[in-house]
ZADRENMI-702364 format. One record per residue: residue in three letters; x, y, z of N, C-alpha, C in turn. Coordinates in Angstrom, 2 decimals. Atoms other than C-alpha are relative to their C-alpha. Layout:
N
NODE:ALA:X:Y:Z:X:Y:Z:X:Y:Z
...
***
This chain:
221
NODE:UNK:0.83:-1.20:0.00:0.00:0.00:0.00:0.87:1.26:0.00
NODE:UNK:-1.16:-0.89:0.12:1.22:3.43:-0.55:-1.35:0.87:0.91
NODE:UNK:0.29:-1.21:-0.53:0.37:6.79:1.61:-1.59:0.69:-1.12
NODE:UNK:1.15:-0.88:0.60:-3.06:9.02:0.55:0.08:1.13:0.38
NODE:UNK:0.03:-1.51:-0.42:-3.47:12.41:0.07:-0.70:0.25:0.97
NODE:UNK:1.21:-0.18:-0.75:-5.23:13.87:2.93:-0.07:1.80:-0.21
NODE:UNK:0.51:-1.50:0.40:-7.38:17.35:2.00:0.04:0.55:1.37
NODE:UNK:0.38:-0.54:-1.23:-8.29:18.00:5.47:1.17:0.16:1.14
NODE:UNK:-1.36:-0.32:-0.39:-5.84:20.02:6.68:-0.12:0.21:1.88
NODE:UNK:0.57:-0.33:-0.99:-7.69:20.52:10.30:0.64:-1.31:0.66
NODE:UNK:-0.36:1.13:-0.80:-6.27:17.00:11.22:1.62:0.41:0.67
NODE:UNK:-1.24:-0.64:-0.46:-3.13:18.73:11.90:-0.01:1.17:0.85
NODE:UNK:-0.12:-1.02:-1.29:-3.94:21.35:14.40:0.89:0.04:1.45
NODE:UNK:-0.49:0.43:-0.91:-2.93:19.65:17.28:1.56:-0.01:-0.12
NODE:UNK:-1.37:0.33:0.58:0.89:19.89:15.36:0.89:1.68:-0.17
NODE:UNK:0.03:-1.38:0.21:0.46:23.48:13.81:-0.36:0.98:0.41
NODE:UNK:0.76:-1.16:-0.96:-1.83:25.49:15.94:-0.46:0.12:1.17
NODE:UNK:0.81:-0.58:-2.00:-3.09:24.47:19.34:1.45:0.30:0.68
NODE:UNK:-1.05:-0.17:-1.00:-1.10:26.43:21.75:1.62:0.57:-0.72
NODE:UNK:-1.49:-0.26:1.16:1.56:27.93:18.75:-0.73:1.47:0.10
NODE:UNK:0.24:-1.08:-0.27:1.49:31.48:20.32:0.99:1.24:-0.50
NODE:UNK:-1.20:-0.18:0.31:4.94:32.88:19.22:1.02:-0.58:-0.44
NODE:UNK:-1.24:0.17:0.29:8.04:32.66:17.55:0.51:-1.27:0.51
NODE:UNK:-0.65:1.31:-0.84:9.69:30.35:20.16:-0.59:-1.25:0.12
NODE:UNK:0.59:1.61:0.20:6.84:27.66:20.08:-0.40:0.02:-0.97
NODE:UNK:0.30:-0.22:1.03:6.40:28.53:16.98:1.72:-0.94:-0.71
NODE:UNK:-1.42:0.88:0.26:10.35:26.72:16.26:0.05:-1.05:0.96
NODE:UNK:0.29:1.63:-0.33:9.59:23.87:18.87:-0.89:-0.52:-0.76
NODE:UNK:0.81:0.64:1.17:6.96:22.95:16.50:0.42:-0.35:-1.10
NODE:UNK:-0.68:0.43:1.37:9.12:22.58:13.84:1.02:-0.85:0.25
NODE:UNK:-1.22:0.37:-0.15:11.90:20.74:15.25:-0.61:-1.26:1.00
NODE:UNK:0.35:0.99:-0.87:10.08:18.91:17.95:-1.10:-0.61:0.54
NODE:UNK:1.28:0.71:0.15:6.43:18.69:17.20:-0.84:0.55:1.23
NODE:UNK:0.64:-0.41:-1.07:3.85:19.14:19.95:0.14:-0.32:1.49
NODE:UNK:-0.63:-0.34:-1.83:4.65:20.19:23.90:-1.39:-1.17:0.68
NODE:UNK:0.44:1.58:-0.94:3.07:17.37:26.89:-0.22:-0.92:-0.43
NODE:UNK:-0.12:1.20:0.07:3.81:14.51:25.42:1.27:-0.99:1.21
NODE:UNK:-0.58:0.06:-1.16:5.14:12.33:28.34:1.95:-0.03:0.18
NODE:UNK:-1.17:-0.09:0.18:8.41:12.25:27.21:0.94:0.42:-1.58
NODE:UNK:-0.43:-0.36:1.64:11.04:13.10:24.13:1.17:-0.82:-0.13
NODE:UNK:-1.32:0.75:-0.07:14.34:11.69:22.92:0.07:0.85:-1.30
NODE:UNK:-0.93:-0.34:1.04:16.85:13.10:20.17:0.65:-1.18:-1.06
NODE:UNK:-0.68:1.26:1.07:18.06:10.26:17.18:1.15:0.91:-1.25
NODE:UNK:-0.54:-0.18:0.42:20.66:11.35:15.52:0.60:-0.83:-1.02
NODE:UNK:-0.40:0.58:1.19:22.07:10.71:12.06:1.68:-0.49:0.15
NODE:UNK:-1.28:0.71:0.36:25.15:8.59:11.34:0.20:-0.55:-1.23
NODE:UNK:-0.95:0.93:1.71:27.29:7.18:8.38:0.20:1.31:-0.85
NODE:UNK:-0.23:-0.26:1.11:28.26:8.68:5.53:-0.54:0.30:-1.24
NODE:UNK:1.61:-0.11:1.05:24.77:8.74:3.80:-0.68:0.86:0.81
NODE:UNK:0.33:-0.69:0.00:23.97:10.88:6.22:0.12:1.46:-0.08
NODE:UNK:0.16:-1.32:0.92:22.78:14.84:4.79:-0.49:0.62:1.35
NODE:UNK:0.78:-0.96:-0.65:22.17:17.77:7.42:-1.10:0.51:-0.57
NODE:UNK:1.34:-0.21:1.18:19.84:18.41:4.70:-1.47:-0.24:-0.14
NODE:UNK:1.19:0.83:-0.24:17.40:15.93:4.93:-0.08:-1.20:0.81
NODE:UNK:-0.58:1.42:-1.14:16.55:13.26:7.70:0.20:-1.13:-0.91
NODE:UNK:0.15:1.64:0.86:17.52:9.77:6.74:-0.81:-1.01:0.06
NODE:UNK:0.84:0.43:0.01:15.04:7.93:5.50:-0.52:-1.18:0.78
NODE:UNK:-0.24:1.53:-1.10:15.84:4.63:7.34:-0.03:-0.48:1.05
NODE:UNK:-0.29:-0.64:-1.20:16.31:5.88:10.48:-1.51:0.24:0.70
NODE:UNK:1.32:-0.81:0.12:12.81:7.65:10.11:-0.88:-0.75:0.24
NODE:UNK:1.01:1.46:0.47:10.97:4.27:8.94:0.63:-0.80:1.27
NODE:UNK:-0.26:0.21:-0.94:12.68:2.74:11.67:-0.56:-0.01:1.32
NODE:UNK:1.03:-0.57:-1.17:11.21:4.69:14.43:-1.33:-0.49:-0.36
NODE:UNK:1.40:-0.04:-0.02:7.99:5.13:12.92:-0.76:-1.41:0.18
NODE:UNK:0.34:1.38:-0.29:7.77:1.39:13.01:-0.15:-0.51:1.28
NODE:UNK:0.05:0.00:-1.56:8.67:1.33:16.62:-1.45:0.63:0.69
NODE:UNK:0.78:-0.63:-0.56:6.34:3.73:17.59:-1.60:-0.51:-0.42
NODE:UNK:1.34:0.80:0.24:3.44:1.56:15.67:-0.71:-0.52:1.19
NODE:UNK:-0.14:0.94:-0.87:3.80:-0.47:18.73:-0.76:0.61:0.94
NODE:UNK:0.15:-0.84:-0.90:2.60:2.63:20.83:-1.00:0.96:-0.31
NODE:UNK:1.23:-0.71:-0.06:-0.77:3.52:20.11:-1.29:-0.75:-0.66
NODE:UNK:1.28:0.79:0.62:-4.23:2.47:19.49:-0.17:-0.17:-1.68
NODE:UNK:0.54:0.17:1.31:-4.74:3.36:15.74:1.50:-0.05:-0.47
NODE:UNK:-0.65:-0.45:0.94:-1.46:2.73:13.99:-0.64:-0.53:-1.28
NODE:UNK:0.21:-0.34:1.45:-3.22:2.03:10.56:-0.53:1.24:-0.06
NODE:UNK:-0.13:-1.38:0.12:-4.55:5.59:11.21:1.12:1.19:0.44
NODE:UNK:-0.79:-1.01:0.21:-1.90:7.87:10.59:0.18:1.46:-0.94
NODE:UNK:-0.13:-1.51:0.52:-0.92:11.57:9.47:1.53:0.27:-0.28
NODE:UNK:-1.46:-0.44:0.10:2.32:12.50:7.74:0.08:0.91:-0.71
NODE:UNK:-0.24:-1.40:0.17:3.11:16.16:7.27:1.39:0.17:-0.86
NODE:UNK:-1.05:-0.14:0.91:5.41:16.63:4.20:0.60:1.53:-0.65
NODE:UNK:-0.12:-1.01:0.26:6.88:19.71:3.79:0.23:0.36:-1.32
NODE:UNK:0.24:-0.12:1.70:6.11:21.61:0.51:1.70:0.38:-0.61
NODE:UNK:-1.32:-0.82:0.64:9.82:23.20:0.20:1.05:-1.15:-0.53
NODE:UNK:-0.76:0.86:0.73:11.53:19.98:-1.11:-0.38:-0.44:-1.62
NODE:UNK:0.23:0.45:1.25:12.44:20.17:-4.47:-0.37:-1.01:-1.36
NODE:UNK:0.66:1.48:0.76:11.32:17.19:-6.06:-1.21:-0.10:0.04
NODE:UNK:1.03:-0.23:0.49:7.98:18.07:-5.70:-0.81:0.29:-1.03
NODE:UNK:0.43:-0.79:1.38:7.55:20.35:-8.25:0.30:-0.61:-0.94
NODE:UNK:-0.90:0.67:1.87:9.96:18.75:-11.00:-0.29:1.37:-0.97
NODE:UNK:0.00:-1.28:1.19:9.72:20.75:-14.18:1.23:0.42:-0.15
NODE:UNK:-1.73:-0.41:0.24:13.65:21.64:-13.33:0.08:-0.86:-1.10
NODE:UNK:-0.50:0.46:1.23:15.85:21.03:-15.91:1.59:-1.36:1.24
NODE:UNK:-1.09:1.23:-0.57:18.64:18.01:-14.05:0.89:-0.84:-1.17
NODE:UNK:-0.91:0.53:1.01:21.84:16.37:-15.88:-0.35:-1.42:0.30
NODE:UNK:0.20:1.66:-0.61:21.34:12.47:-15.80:1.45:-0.39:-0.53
NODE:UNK:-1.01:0.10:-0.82:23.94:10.54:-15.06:0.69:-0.61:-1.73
NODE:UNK:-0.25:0.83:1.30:25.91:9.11:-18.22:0.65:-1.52:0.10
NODE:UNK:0.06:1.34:0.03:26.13:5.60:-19.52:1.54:-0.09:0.09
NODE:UNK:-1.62:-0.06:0.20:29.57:4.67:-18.67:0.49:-1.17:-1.17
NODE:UNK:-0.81:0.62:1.01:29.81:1.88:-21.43:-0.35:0.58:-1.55
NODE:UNK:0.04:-0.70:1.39:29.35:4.68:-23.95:0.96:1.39:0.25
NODE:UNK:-0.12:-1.42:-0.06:31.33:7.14:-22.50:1.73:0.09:-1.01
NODE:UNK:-0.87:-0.15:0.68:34.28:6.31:-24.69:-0.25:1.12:-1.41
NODE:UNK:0.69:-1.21:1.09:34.26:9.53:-27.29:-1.01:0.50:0.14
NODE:UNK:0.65:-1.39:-1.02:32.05:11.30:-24.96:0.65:0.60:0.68
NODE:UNK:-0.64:-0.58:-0.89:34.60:12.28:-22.66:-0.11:0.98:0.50
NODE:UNK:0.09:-1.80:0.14:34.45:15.70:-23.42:-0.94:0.82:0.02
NODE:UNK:1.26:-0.45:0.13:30.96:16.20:-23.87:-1.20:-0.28:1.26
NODE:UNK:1.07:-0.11:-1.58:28.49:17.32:-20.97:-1.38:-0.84:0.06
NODE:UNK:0.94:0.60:0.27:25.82:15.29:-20.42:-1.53:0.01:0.26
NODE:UNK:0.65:-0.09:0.20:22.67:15.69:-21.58:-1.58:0.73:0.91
NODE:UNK:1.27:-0.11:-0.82:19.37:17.87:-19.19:-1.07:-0.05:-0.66
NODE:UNK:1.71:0.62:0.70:16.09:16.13:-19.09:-0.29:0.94:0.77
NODE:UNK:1.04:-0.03:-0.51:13.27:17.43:-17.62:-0.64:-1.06:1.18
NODE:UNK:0.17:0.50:-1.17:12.20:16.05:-14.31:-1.73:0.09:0.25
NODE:UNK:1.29:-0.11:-0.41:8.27:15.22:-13.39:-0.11:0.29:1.71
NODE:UNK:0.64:-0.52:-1.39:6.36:16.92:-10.46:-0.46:-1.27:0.65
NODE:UNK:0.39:1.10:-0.66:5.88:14.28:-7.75:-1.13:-0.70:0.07
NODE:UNK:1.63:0.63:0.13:2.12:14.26:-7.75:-0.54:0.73:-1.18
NODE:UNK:0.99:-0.51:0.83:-0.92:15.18:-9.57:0.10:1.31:0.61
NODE:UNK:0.24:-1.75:-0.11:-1.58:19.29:-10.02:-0.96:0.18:1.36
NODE:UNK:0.94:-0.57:-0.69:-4.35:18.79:-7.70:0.37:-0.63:1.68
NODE:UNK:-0.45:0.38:-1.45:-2.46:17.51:-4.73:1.00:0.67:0.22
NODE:UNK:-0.84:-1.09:0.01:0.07:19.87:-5.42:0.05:1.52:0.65
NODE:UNK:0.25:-1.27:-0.34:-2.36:22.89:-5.23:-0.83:0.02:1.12
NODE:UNK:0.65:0.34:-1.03:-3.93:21.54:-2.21:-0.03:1.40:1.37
NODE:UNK:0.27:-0.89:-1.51:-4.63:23.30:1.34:1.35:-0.59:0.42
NODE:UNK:-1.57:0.27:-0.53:-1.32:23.42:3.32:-0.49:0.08:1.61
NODE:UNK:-0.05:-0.52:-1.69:-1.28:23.20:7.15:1.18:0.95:-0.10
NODE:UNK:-1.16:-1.23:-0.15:0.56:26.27:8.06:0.61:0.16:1.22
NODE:UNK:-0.70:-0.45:-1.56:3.17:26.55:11.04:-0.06:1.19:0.01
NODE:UNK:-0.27:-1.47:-0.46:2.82:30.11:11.91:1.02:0.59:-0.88
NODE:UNK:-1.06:-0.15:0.95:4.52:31.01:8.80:1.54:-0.43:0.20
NODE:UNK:-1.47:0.96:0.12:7.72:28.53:9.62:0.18:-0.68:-1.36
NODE:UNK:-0.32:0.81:0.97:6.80:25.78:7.21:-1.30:0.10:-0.46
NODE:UNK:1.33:0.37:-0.09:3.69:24.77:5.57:0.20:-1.46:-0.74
NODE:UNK:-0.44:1.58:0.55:3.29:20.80:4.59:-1.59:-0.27:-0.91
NODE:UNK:0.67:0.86:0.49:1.40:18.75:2.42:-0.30:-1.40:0.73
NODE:UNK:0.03:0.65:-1.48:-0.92:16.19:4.56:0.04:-1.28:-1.11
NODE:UNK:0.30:1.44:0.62:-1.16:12.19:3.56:0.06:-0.48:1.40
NODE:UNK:1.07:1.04:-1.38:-3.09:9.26:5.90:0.59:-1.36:-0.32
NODE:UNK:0.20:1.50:0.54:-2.29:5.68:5.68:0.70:-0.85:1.30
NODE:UNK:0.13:0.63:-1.11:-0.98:3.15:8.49:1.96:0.05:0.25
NODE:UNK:-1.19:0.27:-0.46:2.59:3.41:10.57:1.09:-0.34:-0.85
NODE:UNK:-0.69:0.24:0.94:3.84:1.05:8.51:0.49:0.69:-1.68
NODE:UNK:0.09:-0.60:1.21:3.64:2.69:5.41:1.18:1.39:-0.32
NODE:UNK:-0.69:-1.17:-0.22:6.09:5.36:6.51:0.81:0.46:-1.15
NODE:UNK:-0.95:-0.26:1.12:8.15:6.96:3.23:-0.68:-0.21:-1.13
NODE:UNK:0.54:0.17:1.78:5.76:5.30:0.32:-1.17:0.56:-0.15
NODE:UNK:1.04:-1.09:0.85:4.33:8.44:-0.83:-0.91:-0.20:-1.28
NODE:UNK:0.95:0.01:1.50:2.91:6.75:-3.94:0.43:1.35:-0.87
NODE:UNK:-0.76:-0.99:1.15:4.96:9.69:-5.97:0.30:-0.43:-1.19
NODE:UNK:-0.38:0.12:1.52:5.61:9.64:-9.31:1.68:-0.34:0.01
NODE:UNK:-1.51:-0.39:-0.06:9.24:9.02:-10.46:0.57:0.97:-0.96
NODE:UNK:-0.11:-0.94:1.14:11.23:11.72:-12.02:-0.10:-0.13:-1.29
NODE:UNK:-0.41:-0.08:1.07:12.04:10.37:-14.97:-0.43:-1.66:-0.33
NODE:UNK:0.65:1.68:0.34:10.65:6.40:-16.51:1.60:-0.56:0.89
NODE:UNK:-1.02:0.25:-0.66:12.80:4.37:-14.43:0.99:0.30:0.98
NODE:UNK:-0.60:-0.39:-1.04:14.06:6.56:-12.03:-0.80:-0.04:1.10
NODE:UNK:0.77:0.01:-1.22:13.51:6.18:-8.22:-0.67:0.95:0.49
NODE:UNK:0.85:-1.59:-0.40:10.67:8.54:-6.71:0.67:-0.08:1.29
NODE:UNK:-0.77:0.06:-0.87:13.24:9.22:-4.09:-0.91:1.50:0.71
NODE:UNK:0.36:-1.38:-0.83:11.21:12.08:-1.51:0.23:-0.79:1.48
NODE:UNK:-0.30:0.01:-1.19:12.18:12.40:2.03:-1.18:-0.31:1.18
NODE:UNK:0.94:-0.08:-0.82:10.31:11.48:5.15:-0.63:0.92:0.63
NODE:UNK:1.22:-1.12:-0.48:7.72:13.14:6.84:0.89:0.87:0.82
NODE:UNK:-0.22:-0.29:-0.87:8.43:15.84:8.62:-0.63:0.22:1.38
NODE:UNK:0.68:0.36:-1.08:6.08:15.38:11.38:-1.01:-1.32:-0.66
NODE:UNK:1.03:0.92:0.47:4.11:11.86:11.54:-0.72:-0.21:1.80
NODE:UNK:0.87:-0.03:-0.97:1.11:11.52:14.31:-0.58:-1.23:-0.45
NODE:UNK:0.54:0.98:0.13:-1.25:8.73:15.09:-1.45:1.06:0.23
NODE:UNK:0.96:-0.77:-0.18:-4.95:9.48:15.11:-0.46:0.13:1.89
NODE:UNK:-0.24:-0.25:-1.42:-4.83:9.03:19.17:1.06:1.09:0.47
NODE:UNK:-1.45:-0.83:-0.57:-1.96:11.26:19.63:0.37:-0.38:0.59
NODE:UNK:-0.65:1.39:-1.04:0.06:8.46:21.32:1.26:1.09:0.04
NODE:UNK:-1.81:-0.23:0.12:3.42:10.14:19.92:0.39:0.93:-1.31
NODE:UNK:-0.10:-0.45:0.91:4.68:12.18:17.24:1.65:0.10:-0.47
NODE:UNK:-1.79:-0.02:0.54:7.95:11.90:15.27:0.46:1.23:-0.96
NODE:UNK:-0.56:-1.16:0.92:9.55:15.11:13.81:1.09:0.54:-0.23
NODE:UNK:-1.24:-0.17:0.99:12.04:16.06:11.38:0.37:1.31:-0.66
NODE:UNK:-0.15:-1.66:1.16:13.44:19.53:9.59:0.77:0.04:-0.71
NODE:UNK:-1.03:-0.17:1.12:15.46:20.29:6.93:1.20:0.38:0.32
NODE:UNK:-1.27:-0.24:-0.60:18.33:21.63:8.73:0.61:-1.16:1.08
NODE:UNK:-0.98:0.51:-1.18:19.11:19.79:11.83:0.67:-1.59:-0.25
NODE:UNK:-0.41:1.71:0.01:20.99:16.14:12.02:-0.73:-0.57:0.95
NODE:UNK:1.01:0.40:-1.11:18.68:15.30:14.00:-1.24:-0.29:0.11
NODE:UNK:1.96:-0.60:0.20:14.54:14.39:14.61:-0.20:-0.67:1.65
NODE:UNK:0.41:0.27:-1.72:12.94:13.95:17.92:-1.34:-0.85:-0.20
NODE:UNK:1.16:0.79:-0.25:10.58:11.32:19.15:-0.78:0.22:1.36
NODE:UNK:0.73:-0.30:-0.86:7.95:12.44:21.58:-1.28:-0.62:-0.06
NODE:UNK:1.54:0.86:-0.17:5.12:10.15:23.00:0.30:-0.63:1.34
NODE:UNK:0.46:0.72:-1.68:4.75:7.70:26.16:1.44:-0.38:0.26
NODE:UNK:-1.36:0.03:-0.17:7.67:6.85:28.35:1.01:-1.32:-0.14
NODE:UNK:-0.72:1.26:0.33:7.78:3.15:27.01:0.50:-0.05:-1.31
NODE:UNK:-0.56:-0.10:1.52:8.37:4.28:22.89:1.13:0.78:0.53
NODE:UNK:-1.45:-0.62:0.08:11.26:6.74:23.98:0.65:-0.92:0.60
NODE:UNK:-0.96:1.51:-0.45:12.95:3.79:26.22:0.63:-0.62:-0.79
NODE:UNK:-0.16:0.80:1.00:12.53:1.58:23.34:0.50:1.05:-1.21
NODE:UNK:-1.27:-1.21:1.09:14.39:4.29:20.95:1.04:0.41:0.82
NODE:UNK:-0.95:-0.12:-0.99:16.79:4.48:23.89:1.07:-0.69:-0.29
NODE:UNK:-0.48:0.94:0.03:17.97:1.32:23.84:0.16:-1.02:-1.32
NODE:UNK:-0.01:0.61:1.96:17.64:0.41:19.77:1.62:-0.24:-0.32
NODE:UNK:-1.59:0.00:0.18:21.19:-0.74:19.00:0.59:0.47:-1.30
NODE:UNK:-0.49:-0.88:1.54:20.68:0.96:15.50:-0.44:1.31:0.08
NODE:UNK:0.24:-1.28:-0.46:19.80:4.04:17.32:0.69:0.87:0.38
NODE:UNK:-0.19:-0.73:-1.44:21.67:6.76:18.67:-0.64:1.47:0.57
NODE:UNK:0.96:-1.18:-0.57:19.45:9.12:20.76:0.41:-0.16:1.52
NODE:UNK:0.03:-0.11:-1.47:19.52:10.32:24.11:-1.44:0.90:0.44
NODE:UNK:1.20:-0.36:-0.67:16.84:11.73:26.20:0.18:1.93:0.09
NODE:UNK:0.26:-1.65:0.37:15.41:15.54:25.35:-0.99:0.70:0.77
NODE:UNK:1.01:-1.03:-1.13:13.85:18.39:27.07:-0.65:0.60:-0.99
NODE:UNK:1.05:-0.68:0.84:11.16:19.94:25.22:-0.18:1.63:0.23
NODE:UNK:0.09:-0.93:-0.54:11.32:23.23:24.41:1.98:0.65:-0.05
NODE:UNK:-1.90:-0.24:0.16:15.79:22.97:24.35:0.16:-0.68:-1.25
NODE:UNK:-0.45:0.90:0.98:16.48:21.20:21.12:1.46:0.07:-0.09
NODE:UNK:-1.34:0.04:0.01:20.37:20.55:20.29:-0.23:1.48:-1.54
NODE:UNK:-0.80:-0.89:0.63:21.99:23.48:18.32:-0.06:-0.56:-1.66
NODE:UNK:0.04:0.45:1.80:21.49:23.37:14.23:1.81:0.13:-0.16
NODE:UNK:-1.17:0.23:0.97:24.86:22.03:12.07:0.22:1.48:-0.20
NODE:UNK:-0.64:-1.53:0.81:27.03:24.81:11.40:0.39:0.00:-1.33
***
């Protein structure tokens, strides 16, 4: 199964607007999702694949799998995709990569920009946005825990992978827990009950430590 658009952008309040009074919880919301949940933890990126850029996807799916474990509805879920990653749109112009058993007497010659397709349909594109207090605004999709990453996206190009990043906030329809991610930090925080942060404690493909809500670690310089 893959992820569904979801129109109804009101399912995200509890993420974007209750209690998002200023500035300052106006950037815990973006970094660390929504305040009294009973506990938080920090996961941090490792290897060599990982991008301050974007969280790693693996890492992400990982958790969110964990955290299935830790609430009544995980086939009802909410994952908040932020609109500012380029691969949405497509329409850029991108070099593809060249065939290396032709590149003899190409050497010299640059190789070739396609055209890149927009991830979805126009009309999920031009959708309603939940809005952080002018921080971010995301594009919503519903579908179950598991499902975490398969946006059902288009791929850029015939044969190429529809490679888009994980959510940056994913919720259950209980609000057990919420996992959130930003474009800058090496980092995403898991906030929910005090037996899912434990169990992301102690993950031996994890490394996180235990977070105060409200302090997040310092963005990559």
């Amino acid at each position: 199964m893959t992820l569904r658009h979801e129109s109804d952008v009101s399912v995200a309040d509890w993420i974007v607007r209750d209690g998002v009074t200023d500035d300052e919880a106006g950037w815990s919301r973006v970094v660390q999702g929504p305040p009294g949940l009973e506990a938080y933890a920090t996961v941090w990126f490792d290897g060599e694949e990982a991008s301050p850029y974007r969280p790693d996807p693996e890492l992400v799916a990982l958790v969110t799998r964990l955290a299935g474990n830790h609430t009544t509805t995980p086939d009802r879920c909410w994952f908040a995709l932020w609109e500012g990653w380029g691969e949405l749109e497509g329409g850029g112009r991108v070099y593809a990569q060249m065939d290396p058993h032709r590149l003899f007497g190409r050497m010299f010659r640059a190789p070739r920009p396609v055209e890149v397709a927009p991830a979805f349909p126009r009309h999920v594109l031009e959708a309603s946005r939940a809005e952080l207090r002018g921080w971010r605004s995301y594009l919503l999709f519903t579908g179950p825990a598991a499902d975490a990453g398969d946006w059902g996206a288009r791929p850029p190009r015939p044969g190429w992978p529809a490679d888009l990043p994980q959510a940056s906030h994913t919720w259950p329809q209980d609000h057990a827990w919420c996992i959130t991610s930003d474009v800058d930090p090496d980092w995403f925080t898991v906030g929910g009950p005090q037996a899912l942060v434990d169990a992301v404690l102690v993950h031996p493909d994890l490394r996180a430590e235990r977070a105060t809500y409200g302090s997040p670690p310092p963005l990559p310089d």
